[in-house]
DOROVEX-202738 format. One line per field, with one value per residue (C-alpha): x negated, y, z negated; residue in three letters. Coordinates in nm, 3 decimals. Layout:
<sites>
east = c(X;...);
north = c(Y;...);
up = c(Z;...);
type = c(Ala;...);
</sites>
This chain:
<sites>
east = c(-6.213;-6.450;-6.844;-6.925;-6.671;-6.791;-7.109;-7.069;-6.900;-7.217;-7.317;-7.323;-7.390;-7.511;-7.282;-7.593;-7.516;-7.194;-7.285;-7.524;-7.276;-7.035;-6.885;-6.593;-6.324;-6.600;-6.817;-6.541;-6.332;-6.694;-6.856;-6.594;-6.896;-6.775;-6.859;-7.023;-7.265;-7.162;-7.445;-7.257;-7.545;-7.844;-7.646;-7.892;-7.758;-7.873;-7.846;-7.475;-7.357;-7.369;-7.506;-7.805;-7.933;-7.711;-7.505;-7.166;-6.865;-6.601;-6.380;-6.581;-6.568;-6.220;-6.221;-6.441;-6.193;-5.909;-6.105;-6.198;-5.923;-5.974;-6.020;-6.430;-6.635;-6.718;-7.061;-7.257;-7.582;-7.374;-7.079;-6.930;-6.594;-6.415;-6.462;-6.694;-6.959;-7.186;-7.360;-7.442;-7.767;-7.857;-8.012;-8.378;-8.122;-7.949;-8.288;-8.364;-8.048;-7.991;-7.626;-7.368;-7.094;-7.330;-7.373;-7.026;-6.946;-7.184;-7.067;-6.758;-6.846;-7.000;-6.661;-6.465;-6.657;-6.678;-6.275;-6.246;-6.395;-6.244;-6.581;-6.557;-6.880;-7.173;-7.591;-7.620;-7.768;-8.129;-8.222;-8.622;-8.832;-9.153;-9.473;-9.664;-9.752;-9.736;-9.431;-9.215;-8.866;-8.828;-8.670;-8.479;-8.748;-9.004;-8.792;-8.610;-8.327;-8.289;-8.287;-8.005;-7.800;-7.753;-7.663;-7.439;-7.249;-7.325;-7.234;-6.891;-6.799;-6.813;-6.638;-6.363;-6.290;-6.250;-6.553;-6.847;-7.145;-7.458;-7.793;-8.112;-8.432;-8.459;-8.737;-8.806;-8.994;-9.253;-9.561;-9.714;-9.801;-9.664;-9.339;-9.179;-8.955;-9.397;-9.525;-9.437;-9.429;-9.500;-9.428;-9.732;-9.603;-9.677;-9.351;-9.311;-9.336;-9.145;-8.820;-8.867;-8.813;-8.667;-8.540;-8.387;-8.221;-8.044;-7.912;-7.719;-7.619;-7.449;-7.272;-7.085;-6.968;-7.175;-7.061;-7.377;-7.775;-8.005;-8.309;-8.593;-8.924;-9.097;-9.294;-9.327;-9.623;-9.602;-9.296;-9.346;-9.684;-9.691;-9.904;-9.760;-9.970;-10.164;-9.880;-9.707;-9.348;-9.091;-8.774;-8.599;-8.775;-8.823;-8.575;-8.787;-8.703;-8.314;-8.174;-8.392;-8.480;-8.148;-7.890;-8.011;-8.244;-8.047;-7.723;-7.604;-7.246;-7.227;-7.264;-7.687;-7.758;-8.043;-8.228;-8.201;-8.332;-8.593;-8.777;-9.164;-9.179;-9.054;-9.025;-9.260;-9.108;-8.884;-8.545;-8.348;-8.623;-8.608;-8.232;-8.243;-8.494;-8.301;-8.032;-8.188;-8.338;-8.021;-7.878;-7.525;-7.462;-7.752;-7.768;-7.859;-7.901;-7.903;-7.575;-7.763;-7.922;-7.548;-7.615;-7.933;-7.782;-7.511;-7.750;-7.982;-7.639;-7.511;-7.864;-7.876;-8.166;-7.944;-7.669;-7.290;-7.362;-7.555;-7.303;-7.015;-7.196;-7.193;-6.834;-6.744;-6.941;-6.869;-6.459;-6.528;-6.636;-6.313;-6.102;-6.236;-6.173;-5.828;-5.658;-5.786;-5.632;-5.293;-5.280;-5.417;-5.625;-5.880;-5.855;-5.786;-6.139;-6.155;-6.392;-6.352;-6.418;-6.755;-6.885;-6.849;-7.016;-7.315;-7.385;-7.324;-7.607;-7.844;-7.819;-7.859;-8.176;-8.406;-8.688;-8.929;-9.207;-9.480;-9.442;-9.771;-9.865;-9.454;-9.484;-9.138;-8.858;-8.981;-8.946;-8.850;-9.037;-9.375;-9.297;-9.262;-9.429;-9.372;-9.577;-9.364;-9.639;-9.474;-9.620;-9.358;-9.354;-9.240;-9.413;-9.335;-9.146;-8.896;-8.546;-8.584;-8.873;-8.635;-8.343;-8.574;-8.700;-8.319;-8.227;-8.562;-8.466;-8.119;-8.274;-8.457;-8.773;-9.025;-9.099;-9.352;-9.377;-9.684;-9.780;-9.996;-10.360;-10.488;-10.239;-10.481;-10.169;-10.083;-10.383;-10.350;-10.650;-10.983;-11.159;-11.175;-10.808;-10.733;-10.914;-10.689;-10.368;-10.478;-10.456;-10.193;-9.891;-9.803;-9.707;-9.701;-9.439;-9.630;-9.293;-9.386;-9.115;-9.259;-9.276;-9.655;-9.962;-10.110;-9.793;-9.797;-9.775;-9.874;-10.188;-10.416;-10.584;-10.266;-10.274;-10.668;-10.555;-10.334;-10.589;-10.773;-10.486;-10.536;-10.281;-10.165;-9.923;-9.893;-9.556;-9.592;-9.239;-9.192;-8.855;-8.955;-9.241;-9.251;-9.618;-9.741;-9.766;-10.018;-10.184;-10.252;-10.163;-10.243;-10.438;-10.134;-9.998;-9.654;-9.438;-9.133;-8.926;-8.661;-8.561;-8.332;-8.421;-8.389;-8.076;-7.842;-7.670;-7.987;-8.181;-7.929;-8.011;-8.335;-8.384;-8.163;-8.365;-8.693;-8.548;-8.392;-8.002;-7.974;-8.133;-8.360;-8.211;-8.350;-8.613;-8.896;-8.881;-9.197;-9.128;-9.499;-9.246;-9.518;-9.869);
north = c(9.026;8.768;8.770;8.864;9.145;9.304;9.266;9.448;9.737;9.822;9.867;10.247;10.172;10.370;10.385;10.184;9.918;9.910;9.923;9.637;9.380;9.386;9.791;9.911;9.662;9.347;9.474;9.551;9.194;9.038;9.296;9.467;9.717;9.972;10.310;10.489;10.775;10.995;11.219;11.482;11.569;11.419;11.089;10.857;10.656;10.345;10.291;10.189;10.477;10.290;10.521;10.382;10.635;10.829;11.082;10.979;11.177;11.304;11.087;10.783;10.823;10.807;10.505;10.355;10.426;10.277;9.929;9.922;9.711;9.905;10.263;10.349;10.593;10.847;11.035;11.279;11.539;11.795;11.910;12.215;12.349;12.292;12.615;12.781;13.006;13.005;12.670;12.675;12.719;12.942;12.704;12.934;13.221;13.105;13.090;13.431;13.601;13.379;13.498;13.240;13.339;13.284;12.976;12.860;12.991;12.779;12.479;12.516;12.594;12.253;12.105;12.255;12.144;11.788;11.794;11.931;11.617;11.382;11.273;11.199;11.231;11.435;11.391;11.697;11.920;11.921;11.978;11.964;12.186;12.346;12.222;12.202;12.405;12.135;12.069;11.935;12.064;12.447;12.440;12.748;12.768;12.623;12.700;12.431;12.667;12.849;12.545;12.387;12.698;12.755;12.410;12.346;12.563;12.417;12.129;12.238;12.362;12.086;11.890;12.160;12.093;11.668;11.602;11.393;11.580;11.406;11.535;11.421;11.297;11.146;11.131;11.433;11.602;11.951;11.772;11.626;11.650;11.343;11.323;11.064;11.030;10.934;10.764;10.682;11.011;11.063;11.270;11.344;11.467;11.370;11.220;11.463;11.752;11.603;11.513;11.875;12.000;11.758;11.487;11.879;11.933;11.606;11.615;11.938;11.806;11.504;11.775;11.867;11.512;11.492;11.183;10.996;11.023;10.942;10.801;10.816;10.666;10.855;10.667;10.831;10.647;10.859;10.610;10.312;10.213;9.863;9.856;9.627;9.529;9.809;10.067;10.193;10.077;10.403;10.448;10.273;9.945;9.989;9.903;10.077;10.449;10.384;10.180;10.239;10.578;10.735;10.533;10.453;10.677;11.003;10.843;10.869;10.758;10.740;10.613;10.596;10.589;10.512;10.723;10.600;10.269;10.261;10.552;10.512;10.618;10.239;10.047;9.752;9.569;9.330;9.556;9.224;9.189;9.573;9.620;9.300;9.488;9.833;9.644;9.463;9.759;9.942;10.093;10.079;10.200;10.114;10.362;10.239;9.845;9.553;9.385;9.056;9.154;9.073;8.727;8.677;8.897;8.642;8.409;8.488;8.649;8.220;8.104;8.318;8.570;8.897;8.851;8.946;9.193;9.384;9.378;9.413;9.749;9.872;9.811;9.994;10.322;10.305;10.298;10.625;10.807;10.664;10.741;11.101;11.135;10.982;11.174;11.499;11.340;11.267;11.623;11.818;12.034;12.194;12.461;12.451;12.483;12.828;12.938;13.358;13.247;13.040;13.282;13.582;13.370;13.281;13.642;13.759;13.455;13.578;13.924;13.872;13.695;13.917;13.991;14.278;14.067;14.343;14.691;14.810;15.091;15.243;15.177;15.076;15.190;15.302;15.711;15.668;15.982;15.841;15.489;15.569;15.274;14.915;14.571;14.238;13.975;13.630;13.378;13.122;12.738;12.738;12.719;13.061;13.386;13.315;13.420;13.579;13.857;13.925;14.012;14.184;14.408;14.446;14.610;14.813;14.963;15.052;15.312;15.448;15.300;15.152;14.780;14.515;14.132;13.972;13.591;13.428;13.432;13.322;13.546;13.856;14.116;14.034;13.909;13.984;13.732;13.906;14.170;14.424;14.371;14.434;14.750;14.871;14.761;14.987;15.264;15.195;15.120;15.273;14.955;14.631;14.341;14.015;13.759;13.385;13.097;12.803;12.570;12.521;12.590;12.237;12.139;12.437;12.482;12.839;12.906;12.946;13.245;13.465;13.425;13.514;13.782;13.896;13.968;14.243;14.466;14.783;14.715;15.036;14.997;14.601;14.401;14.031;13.903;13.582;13.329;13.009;12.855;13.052;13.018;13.221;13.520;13.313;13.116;13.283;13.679;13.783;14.103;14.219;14.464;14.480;14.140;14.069;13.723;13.656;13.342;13.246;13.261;13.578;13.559;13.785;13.835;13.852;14.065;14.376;14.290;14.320;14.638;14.844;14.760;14.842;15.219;15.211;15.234;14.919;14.751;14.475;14.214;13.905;13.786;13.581;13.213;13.138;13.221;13.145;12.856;12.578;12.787);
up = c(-8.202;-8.112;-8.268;-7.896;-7.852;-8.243;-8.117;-7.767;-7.973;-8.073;-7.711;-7.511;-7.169;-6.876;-6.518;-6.405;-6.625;-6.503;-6.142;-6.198;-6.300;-6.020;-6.077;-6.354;-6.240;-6.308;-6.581;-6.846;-6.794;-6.881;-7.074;-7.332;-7.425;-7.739;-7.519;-7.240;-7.159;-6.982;-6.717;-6.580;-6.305;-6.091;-5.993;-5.854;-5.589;-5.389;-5.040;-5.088;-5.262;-5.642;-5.915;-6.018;-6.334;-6.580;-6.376;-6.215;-6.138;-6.355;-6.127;-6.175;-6.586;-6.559;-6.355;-6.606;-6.895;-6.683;-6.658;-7.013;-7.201;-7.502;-7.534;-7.450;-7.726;-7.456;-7.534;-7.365;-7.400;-7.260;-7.024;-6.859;-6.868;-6.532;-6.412;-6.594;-6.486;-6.751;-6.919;-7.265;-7.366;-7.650;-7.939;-7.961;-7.985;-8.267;-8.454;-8.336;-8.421;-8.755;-8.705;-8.849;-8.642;-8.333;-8.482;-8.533;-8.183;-7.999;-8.172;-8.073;-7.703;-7.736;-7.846;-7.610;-7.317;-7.432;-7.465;-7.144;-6.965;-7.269;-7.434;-7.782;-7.876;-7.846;-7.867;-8.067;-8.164;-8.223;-8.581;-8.505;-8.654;-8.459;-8.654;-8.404;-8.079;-7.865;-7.968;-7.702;-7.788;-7.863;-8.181;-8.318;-8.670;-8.850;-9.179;-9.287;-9.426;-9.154;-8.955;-9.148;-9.207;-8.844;-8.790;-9.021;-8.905;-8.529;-8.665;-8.832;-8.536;-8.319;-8.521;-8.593;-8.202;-8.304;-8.153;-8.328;-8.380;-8.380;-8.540;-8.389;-8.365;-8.678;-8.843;-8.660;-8.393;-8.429;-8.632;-8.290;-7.953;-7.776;-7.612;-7.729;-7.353;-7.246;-7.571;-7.913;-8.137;-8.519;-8.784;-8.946;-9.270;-9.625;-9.749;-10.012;-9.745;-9.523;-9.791;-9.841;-9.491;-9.210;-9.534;-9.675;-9.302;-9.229;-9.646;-9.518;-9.197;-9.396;-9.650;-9.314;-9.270;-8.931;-8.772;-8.621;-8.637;-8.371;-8.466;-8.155;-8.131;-8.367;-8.678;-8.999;-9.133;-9.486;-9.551;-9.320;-9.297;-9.215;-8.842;-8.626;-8.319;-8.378;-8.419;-8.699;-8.659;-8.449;-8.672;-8.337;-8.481;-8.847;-9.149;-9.364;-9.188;-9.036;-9.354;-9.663;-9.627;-9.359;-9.473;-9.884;-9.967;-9.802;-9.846;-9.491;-9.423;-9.075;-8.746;-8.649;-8.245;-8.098;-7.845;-7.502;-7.538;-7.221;-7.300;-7.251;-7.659;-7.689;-7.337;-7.392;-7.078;-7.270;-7.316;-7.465;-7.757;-7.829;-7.836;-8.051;-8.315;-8.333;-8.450;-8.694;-8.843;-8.896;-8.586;-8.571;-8.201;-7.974;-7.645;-7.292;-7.383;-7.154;-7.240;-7.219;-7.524;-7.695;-7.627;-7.829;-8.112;-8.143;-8.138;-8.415;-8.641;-8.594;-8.691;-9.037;-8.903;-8.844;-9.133;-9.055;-9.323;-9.057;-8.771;-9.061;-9.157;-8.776;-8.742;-9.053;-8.939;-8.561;-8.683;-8.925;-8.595;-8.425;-8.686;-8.686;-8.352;-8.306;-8.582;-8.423;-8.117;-8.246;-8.442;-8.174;-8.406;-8.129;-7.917;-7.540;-7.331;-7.263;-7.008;-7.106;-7.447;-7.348;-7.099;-7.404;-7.679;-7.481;-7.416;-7.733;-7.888;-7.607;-7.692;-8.041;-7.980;-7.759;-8.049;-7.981;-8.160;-8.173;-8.101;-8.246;-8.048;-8.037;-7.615;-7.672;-7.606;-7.259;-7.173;-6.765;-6.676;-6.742;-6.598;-6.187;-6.080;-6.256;-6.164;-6.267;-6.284;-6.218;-6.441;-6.489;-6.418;-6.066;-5.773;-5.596;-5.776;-6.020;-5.962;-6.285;-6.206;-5.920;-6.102;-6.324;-6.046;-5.939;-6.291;-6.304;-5.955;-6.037;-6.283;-5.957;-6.067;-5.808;-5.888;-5.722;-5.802;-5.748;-5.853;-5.577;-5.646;-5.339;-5.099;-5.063;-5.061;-5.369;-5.556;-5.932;-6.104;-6.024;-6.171;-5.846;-5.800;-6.163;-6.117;-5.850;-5.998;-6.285;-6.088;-5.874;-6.166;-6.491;-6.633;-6.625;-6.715;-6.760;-6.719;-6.949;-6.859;-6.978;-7.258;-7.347;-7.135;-7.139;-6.881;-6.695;-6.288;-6.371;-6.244;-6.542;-6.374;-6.414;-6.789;-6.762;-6.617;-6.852;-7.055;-6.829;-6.783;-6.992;-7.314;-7.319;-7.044;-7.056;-7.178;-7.230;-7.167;-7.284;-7.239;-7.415;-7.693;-7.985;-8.003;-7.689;-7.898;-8.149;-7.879;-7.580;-7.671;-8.023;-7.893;-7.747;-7.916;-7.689;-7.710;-7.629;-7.687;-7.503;-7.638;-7.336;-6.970;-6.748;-6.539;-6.399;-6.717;-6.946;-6.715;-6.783;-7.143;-7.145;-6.935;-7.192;-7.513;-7.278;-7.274;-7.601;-7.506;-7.704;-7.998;-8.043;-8.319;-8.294;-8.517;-8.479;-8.486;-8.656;-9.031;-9.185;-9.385;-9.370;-9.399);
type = c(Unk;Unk;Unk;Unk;Unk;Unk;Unk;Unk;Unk;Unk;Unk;Unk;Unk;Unk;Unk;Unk;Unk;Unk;Unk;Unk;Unk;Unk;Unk;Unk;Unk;Unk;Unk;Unk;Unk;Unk;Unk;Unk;Unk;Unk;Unk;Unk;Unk;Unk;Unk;Unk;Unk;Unk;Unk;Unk;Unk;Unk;Unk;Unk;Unk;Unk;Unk;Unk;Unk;Unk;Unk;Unk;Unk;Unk;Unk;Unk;Unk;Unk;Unk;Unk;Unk;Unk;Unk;Unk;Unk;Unk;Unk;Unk;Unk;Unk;Unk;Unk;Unk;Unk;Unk;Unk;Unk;Unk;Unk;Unk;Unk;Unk;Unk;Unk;Unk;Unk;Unk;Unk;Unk;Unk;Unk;Unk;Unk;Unk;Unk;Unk;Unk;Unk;Unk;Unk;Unk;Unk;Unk;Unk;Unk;Unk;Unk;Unk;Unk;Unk;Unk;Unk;Unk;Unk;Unk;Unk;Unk;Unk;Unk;Unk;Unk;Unk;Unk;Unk;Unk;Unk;Unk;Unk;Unk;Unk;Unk;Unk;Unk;Unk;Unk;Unk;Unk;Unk;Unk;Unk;Unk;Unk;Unk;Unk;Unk;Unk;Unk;Unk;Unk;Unk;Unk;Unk;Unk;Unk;Unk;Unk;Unk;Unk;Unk;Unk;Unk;Unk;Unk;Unk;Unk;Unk;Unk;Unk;Unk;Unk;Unk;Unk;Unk;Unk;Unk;Unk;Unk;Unk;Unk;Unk;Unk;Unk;Unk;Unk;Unk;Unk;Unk;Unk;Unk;Unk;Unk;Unk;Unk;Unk;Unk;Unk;Unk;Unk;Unk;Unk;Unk;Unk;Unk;Unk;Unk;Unk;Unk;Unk;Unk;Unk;Unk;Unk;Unk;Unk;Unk;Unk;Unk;Unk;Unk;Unk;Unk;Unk;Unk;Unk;Unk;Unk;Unk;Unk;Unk;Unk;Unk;Unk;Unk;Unk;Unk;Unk;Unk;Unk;Unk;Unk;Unk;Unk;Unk;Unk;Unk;Unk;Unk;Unk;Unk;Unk;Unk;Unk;Unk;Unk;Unk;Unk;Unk;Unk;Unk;Unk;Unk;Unk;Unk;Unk;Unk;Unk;Unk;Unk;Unk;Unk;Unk;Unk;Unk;Unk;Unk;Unk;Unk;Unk;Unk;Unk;Unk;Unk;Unk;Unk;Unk;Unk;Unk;Unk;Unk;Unk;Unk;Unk;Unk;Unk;Unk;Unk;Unk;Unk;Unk;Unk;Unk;Unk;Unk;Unk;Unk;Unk;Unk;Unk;Unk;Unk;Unk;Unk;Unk;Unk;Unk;Unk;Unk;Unk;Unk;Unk;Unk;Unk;Unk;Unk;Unk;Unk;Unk;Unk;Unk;Unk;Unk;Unk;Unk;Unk;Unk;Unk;Unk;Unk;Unk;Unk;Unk;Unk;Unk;Unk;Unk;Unk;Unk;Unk;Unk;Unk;Unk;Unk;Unk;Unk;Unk;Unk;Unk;Unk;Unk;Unk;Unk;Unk;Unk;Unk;Unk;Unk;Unk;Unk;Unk;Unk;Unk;Unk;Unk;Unk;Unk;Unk;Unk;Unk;Unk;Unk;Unk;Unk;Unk;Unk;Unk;Unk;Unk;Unk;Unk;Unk;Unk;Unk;Unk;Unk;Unk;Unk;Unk;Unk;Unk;Unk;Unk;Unk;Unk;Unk;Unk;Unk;Unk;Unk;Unk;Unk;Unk;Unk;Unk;Unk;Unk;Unk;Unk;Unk;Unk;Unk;Unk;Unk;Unk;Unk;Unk;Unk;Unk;Unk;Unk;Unk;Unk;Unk;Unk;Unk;Unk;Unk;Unk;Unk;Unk;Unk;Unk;Unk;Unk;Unk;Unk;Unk;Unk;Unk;Unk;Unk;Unk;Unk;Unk;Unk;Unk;Unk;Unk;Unk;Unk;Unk;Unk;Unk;Unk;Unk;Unk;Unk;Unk;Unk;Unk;Unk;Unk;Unk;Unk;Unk;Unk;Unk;Unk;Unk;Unk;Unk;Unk;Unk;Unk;Unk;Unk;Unk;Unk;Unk;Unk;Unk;Unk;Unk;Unk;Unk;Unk;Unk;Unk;Unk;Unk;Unk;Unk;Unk;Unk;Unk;Unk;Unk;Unk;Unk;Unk;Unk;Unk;Unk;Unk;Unk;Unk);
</sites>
């Protein structure tokens, strides 16, 4: 290979990318780029059709990997199973449940529906832990063993399918508030605490052999701390956090990714100058780059600024992944995608992880006979009733039980937010299901007035019902004495789920995700 093509193998492109320099047939005679992302949904197209984002077809990838001269490094954040009917979601499950086998499971779900669309590769999981209650990701723990337990084991079976598993967002989100897709994030850990919890986490992932690490623009100022413009320096731009401390200090072996390399964590306006840093700090595969940027990388690798030790150091990583996944290629050592499999092991890990988080007063489980008439309060982050509180009121009604939903507070008929209303619903239902779908208050399209509300209803017949942040319970509810955690969203298969632990003909066995770990 030529210095340009070595460097260009560093280089995971976006379909827009592609598009941009004259479509698949074009782009790979000028641009022999090591890989491709691939967006399964939300194609963005221009006003001739071109994809213009990161989704494309299925059709389209193919016709990518038929341009490419040399075989592409296919990666994705996720994939369905031709044919399946249920997507995998799950991870705040796995925390809830704790259950290896769960674990395993949804690891290998993952695996099978990358091999079903041919991607090599995969951008997970998640390995963050939730610090902080802002945090933007829901993470499945604030324990750092339970967090690495369950992945490993996420993580093993991923890879058990050939696929490359990929643990992210190094150095790790759940200490602050910003998002780093907005602005730059931070860990705000003392290095000690944090070698002991996320530093603890990614030394397990790497006793599985994970094959890449994606670092995002997060600082960790406890270990870097040199301000730049400033900023303290985002592991996507410092040496200090991807090669002294990922690749040295924690002895990581292979491949490190970037996060998407236009995020507004990092986007400064010049993409060619940023791509250019990453790679001098240590990343090995850089994700979403110009490919113009390969040009100035040459450049300053000729001139003695980026040494060929660098670039010789990508290679040697980026062909471990490859090797991994060509030999489980050749032997053929993964299952076949298997939608009845996937569709069973997702309900199982929701099942597992519906937590009845307080149950102070014994309300639960629910005797029918005193229950005639149920309210579903609608408080979830969309801008009429949820499907969910429908399919709620569905399962509630098949027991012969009458059910209302009511969300709007301006709609007189089904006012729930003032005091004189309150007092009427008192009288008028025996209980009610408050229904929480969102992932913090502070970016809700909730109206705050129904979580005000919440708070009038007479706790002896009130539920709080909540699908998603594991620190509604702490924040907003900790008079409550009846909470429920869902831990997964409620459809038409969770729904049934939920409605037999109300009246007892099934256990609750999920656990909490908040362990009291870091006090």
């Amino acid at each position: 290979m030529t210095l340009r093509e070595k460097i260009l193998k560093t280089f995971i492109v976006t379909i827009r990318e592609v598009n941009t320099h004259g479509g698949p047939k074009e782009f790979f005679k000028k641009y022999p780029v090591g890989g491709m992302y691939y967006g399964e949904y939300g194609a963005l197209l221009d006003e001739n059709g071109l994809e213009m984002g990161t989704g494309f077809s299925f059709k389209k990838l193919n016709e990518c990997k038929k341009h490419s001269e040399k075989k592409l490094l296919i990666c994705a954040d996720g994939a369905a199973i031709r044919g399946q009917t249920v997507n995998c979601g799950g991870q705040a499950s796995l925390g809830a449940s704790r259950n290896l086998t769960d674990a395993y499971n949804f690891g290998k779900i993952l695996g099978m529906q990358m091999n079903d669309k041919g991607i090599d590769w995969i951008l997970g999981p998640s390995i963050d832990m939730c610090f902080d209650h802002l945090m933007y990701l829901t993470a499945i723990s604030d324990s750092p063993l339970i967090t690495a337990e369950i992945y490993r084991e996420v993580v093993r079976g991923i890879q058990d399918q050939g696929v490359c598993s990929t643990v992210k967002h190094f150095p790790g989100l759940g200490t602050y508030f910003v998002n780093m897709h907005i602005g730059p994030g931070s860990n705000i850990l003392p290095f000690d605490e944090w070698m002991e919890t996320y530093g603890y986490t990614y030394k397990e992932m790497f006793k599985e052999n994970v094959m890449s690490v994606m670092t995002t623009h997060v600082s960790l100022k406890s270990y870097d701390n040199e301000i730049t413009d400033g900023f303290y320096p985002t592991a996507t731009f410092s040496k200090k956090l991807t090669t002294d401390l990922l690749k040295n200090e924690l002895g990581f072996k292979g491949a490190v990714v970037t996060d998407a390399l236009i995020m507004g964590g990092m986007a400064t306006g010049d993409l060619i100058a940023e791509t250019v840093q990453a790679f001098k700090a240590g990343a090995d595969l850089l994700l979403w780059p110009p490919v113009e940027a390969a040009e100035k990388i040459e450049e300053l690798i000729l001139s003695g600024e980026i040494p060929m030790s660098r670039l010789d150091d990508a290679l040697e990583r980026i062909e471990r992944m490859e090797s991994f996944r060509n030999k489980a290629l050749e032997e053929g050592c993964f299952d076949e995608p298997d939608c009845k499999f996937v569709d069973e092991a997702k309900l199982k890990i929701a099942e597992h992880g519906i937590c009845a988080l307080k149950n102070e007063i014994g309300l639960l489980p629910l005797q029918k006979e005193k229950y005639e008439n149920i309210l579903i309060v609608d408080a979830t982050q969309n801008d009429g009733i949820s499907k969910g509180s429908y399919l709620l009121k569905e399962e509630l009604e098949k027991r012969g039980l009458k059910v209302d939903v009511k969300r709007d507070i301006y709609d007189v008929p089904s006012r729930v937010c003032w005091q004189a209303d309150i007092d009427k619903l008192q009288d008028a239902y025996d209980l009610v299901l408050f229904h929480l779908d969102a992932e913090f208050v502070a970016e809700w399209s909730v109206p705050h007035m129904l979580i005000w509300a919440s708070h009038l209803f007479d706790k002896r017949k009130k539920i709080i019902i909540n699908c998603r942040s594991p620190y509604f319970a702490v924040d907003y509810f900790p008079e409550d004495p009846t909470f429920i955690e869902m831990n997964e969203v409620i459809d038409k298969d969770t729904a049934p789920m939920l409605v037999e632990r109300l009246f007892g003909e099934k256990e609750f066995t999920g656990k909490s995700l908040l362990t009291g770990y870091r006090k």
